[in-house]
N, C-alpha and C positions, 0 to 999 in steps of 0.2 A: 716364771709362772708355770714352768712344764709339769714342774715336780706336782705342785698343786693339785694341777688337772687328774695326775695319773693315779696321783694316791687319794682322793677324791673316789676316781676311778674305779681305783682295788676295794674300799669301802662301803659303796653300791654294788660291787658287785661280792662282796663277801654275803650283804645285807640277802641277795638276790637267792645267792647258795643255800644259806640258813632255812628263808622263805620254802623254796623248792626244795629240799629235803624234807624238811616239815611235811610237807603236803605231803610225801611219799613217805616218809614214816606212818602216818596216820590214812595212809591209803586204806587200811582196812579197819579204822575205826569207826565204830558207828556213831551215825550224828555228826560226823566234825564235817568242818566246812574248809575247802581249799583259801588260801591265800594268796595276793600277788603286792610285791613290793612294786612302790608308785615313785616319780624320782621326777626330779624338776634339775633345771639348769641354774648354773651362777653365776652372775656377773658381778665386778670389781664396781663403787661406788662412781664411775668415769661419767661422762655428759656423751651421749651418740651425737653426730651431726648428720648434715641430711647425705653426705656421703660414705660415710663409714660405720661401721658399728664397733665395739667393745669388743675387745678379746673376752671372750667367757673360762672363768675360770675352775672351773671344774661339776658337778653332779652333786646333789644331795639327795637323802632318801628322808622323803616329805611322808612316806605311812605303811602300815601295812595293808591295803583292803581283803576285805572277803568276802564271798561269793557265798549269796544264801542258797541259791539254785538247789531244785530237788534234788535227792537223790532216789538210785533204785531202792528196791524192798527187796528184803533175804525172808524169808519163811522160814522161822524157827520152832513155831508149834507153843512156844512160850506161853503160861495161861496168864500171864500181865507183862508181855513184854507187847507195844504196840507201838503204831508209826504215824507222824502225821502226814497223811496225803495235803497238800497245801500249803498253806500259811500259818504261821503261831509256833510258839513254844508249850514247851510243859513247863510249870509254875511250879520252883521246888524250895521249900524251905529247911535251913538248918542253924543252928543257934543263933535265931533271931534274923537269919541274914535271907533275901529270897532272890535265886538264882533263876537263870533261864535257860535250858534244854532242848536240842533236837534228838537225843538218846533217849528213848522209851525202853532202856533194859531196867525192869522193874522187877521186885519181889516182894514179901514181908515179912516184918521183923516179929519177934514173937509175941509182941500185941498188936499183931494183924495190920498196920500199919504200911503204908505201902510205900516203899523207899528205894533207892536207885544202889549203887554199889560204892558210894560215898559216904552212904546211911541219913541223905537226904530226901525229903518226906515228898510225895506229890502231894500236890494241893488242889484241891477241887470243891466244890455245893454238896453239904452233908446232905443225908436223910433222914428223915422225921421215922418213928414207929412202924408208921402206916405204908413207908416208902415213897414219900410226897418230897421231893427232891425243893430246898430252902435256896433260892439262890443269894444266900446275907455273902460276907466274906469270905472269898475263898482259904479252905483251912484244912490242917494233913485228912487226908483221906484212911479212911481205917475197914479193916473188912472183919465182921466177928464169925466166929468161925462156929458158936452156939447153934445149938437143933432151934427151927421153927415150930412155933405149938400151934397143937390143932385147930382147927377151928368147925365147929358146927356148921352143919346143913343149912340153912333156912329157907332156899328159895327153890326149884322145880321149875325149868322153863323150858319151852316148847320153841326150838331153834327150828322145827321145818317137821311141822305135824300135820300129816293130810290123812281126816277120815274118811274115808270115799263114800258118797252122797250117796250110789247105787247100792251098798251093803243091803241085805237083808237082814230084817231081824233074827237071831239066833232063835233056833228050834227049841232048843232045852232051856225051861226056864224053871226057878229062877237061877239067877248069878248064880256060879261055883268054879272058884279057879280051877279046881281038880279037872274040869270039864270041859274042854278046849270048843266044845259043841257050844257052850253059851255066852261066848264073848266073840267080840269080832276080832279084834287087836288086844295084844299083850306087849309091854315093854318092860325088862330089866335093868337097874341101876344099883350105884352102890352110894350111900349118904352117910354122913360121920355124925356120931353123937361129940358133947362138950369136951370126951377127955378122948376122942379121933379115935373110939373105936368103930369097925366099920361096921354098918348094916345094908341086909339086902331089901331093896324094895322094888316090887311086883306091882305093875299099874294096869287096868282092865278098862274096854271100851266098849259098853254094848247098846248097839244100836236101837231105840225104842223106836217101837211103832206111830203109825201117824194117829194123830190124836181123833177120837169119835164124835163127834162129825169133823170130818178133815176142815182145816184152817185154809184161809186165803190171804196171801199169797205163801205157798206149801213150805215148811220147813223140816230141815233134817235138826235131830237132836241125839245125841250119846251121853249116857249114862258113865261115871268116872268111878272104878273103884281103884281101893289099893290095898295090899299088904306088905306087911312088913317082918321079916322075918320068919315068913311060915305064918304069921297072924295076923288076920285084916284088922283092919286099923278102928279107932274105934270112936259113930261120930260123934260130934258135938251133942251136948245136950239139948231137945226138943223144945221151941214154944210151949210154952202155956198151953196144954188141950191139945196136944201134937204128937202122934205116935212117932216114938223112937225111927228114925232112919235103920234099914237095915245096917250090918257089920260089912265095914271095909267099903262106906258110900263115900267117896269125895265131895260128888255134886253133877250137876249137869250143864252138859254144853250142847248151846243150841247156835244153830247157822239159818242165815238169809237162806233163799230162793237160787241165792248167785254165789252160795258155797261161804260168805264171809261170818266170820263169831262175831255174834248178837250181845252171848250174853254168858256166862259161867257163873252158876247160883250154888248155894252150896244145897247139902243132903235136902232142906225143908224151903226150898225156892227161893232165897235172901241172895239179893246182889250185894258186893262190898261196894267200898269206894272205887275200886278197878273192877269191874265190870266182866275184865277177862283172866281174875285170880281169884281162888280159896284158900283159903289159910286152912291148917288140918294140924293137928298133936299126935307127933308120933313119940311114942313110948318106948325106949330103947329096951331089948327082952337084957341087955347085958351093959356094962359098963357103966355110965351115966345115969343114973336112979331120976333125974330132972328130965320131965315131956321136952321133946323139940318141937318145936311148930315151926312146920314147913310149909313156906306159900306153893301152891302151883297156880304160877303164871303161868296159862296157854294162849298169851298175846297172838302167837305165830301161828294160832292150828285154824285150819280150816276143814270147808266139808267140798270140796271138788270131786267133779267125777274122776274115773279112773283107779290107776293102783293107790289103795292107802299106804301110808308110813307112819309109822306111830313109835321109833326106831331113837328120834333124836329129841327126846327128855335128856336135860343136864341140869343134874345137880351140882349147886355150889358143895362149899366142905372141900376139909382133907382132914388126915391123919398127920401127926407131930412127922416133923421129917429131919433128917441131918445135913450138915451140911456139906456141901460133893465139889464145890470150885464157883469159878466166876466166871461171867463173861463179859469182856468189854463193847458194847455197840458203837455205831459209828460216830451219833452224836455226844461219846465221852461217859453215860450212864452204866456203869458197874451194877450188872444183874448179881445178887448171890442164887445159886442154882442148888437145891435140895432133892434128896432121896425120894421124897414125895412126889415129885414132878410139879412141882411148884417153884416159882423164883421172887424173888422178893427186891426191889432197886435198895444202891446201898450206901450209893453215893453220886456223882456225876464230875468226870475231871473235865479242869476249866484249861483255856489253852489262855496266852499273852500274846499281843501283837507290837507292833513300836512303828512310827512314822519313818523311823530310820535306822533299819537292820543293820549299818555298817556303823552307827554310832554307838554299840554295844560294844564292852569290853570283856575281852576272855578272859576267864580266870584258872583257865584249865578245869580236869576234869571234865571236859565235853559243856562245860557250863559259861555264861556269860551275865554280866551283869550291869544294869542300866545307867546310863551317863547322862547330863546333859544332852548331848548332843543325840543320844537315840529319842529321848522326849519319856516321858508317862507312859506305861504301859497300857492296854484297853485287854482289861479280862473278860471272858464270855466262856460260854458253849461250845465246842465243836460243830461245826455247820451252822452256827451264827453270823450275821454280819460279813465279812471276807475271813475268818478264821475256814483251817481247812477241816476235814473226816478224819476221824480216827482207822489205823487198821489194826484190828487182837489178831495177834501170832506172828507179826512180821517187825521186821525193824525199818530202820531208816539207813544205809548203805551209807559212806563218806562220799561227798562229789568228786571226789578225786580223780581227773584222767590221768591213771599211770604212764598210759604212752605220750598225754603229750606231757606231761611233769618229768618224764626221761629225754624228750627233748629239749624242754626248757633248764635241764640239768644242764644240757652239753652244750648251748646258748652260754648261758651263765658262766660257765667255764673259759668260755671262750672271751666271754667279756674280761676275766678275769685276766687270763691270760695276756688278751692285747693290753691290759692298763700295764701289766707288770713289764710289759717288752717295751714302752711305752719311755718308764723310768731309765731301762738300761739306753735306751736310745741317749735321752735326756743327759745319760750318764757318758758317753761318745761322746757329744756335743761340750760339757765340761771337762773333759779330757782333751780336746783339741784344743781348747783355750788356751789351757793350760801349757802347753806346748808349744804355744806360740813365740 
């Protein structure tokens, strides 16, 4: 039975060699995961009794396991190379067949497609037009690399507008931009007509007096004008029996006792259905022959004492923009990022998980693929459920500890060694026999 045991012995431990080189060749692969040969004992078909046991007759090598354990992140700057902090795979397909991944070295192919170095596809939740991210089947992810077109102006909102209640009425009347004496506050913006040409628009805020015989309980009101272009804007047409509103009137905004908006009417004292918006046609001098009509929402302004701000009006719009790269976020959404300063979602990668990381089978190329024994995959989101964070510009490192993989080298070695000295023994022992 010597022979048995020892070449049994050399077998395991060849197995052991393979195993641990592997790991150290792949020491600096990214995504790959170490492995360790698992090895169980033999026994002869014999009966044990209560005082003895079975000679056992040598070692077998029952599998290979592997170690999903994190690894570190290298920072490569990469604009699609990323890493999963946590749990999950990336979800890759290629002629029909779909793989699983810890290597996020990613690029694209020249229909923007975004594929690993095998020329297999990620997979992830497309997006719609509007950038409304679909979560149907996950499917290859594609990035288009086309200009985004403009889009018009239409709305004017008051993110943090304080007219200050103490203002005086302006000396110099009436209204004239030219004439910094007749307004209280001024504020400049830029707003895009249909085909993203820009325009400049100038907004004016002049304090009215209190009304004769003053009101109970007191309120403040401001006067809205605006132009556009160098041209006040031009209002709405009058009621029936209503003199035309002067040039460049938005409307007026009136405030409580306690500084809160009441009420935004436009040029001839008509509330809309929002109470704290006017709608206004502005008439592009260039570009776009078609009015915009732009709402000003001044939801957010009030009349408090102290310093005014009249500073943060934001117009929607932009101008057609190209496209400059991506960015990946944490939870897996592919921003496309444009010239304009605008970004648009463009897609969202989906990660995999498995009940049973070790019942995955490698198929190389840093990829594995599902068995039985791993179970069904569960696809989501990044930062869904126990899936882990994406990180853009870094990779995922191999787990590999070289130092203890070089000692489990010279281990192994040594196992080898003793099986082999093991046989020559065995070989002594039938040499005396023989001699007898």
């Amino acid at each position: 039975m010597g022979y048995s045991q020892a070449l049994s012995g050399l077998s395991a431990a060849s197995t052991e060699l393979d195993v641990v080189g592997n790991n150290i060749a792949n020491s600096s692969t990214y995504g790959f995961k170490e492995g360790s040969a698992e090895f169980a004992d033999m026994y002869a078909n014999t009966v044990a009794t209560a005082v003895t046991a079975p000679v056992g007759t040598g070692v077998r090598t029952v599998g290979v396991a592997q170690e999903f354990g994190q690894g570190t992140f290298t920072t490569t700057g990469g604009e699609y190379d990323v890493a999963i902090n946590g749990n999950g795979f990336f979800r890759l397909e290629q002629n029909g067949t779909v793989e699983y991944s810890r290597n996020g070295q990613f690029h694209t192919d020249s229909n923007g497609f975004i594929i690993n170095a095998e020329g297999a596809n990620l997979t992830g939740y497309p997006a719609g037009a509007n950038g409304v991210i679909a979560t149907t089947n996950p499917q290859p992810l594609q990035v288009p690399d086309g200009n985004i077109p403009p889009q018009a102006s239409t709305t004017i909102t008051a993110t943090s507008l304080n007219l200050d209640s103490s203002e005086a009425t302006p000396t110099v009347t009436p209204f004239d931009p030219t004439n910094s004496q007749s307004y209280n506050y001024s504020t400049q913006m830029t707003t895009y007509d249909s085909l993203g040409d820009a325009h400049t628009v100038n907004t004016y805020f002049v304090r009215n007096p209190q009304p004769t015989p003053p009101v109970t309980p007191a309120t403040v009101s401001y006067t809205v004008y605006a132009q556009e272009d160098g041209t006040m804007i031009t209002p709405p047409a009058p009621p029936a029996a209503t003199p035309a509103a002067a040039a460049g009137t938005v409307g007026t905004l009136t405030f409580s006792s306690t500084g809160t908006l009441t009420s935004f009417t436009d040029p001839y004292g008509v509330a809309g259905a929002n109470p704290a918006a006017v709608t206004m046609s502005l008439t592009s001098a260039t570009g776009s022959n078609t009015p915009t009509n732009i709402t000003f929402d001044l939801t957010g302004a009030t009349a408090f004492g102290g310093t005014g701000d009249s500073a943060n009006l934001q117009p929607n719009g932009y101008a057609a923009g190209n496209f400059v790269g991506v960015a990946i976020a944490a939870d897996g959404t592919v921003q496309g990022t444009y010239s304009n300063g605008q970004t648009l979602t463009l897609g969202q990668i989906v990660l995999a998980s498995f009940n049973n990381d070790n019942g995955l089978a490698p198929v190389g190329n840093n990829a594995w693929v599902q068995t039985a024994a791993s179970g069904q995959p569960s696809v989501g989101a990044p930062e869904s459920g126990t899936l882990g964070a994406l990180t853009s510009g870094q990779l995922e490192n191999s787990n590999v500890d070289l130092t203890n993989s070089l000692v489990d080298l010279i281990t192994a070695q040594r196992f080898y060694q003793a099986n082999a000295q093991s046989i020559k023994t065995q070989q002594t022992v039938d040499q005396t026999l023989l001699q007898m």
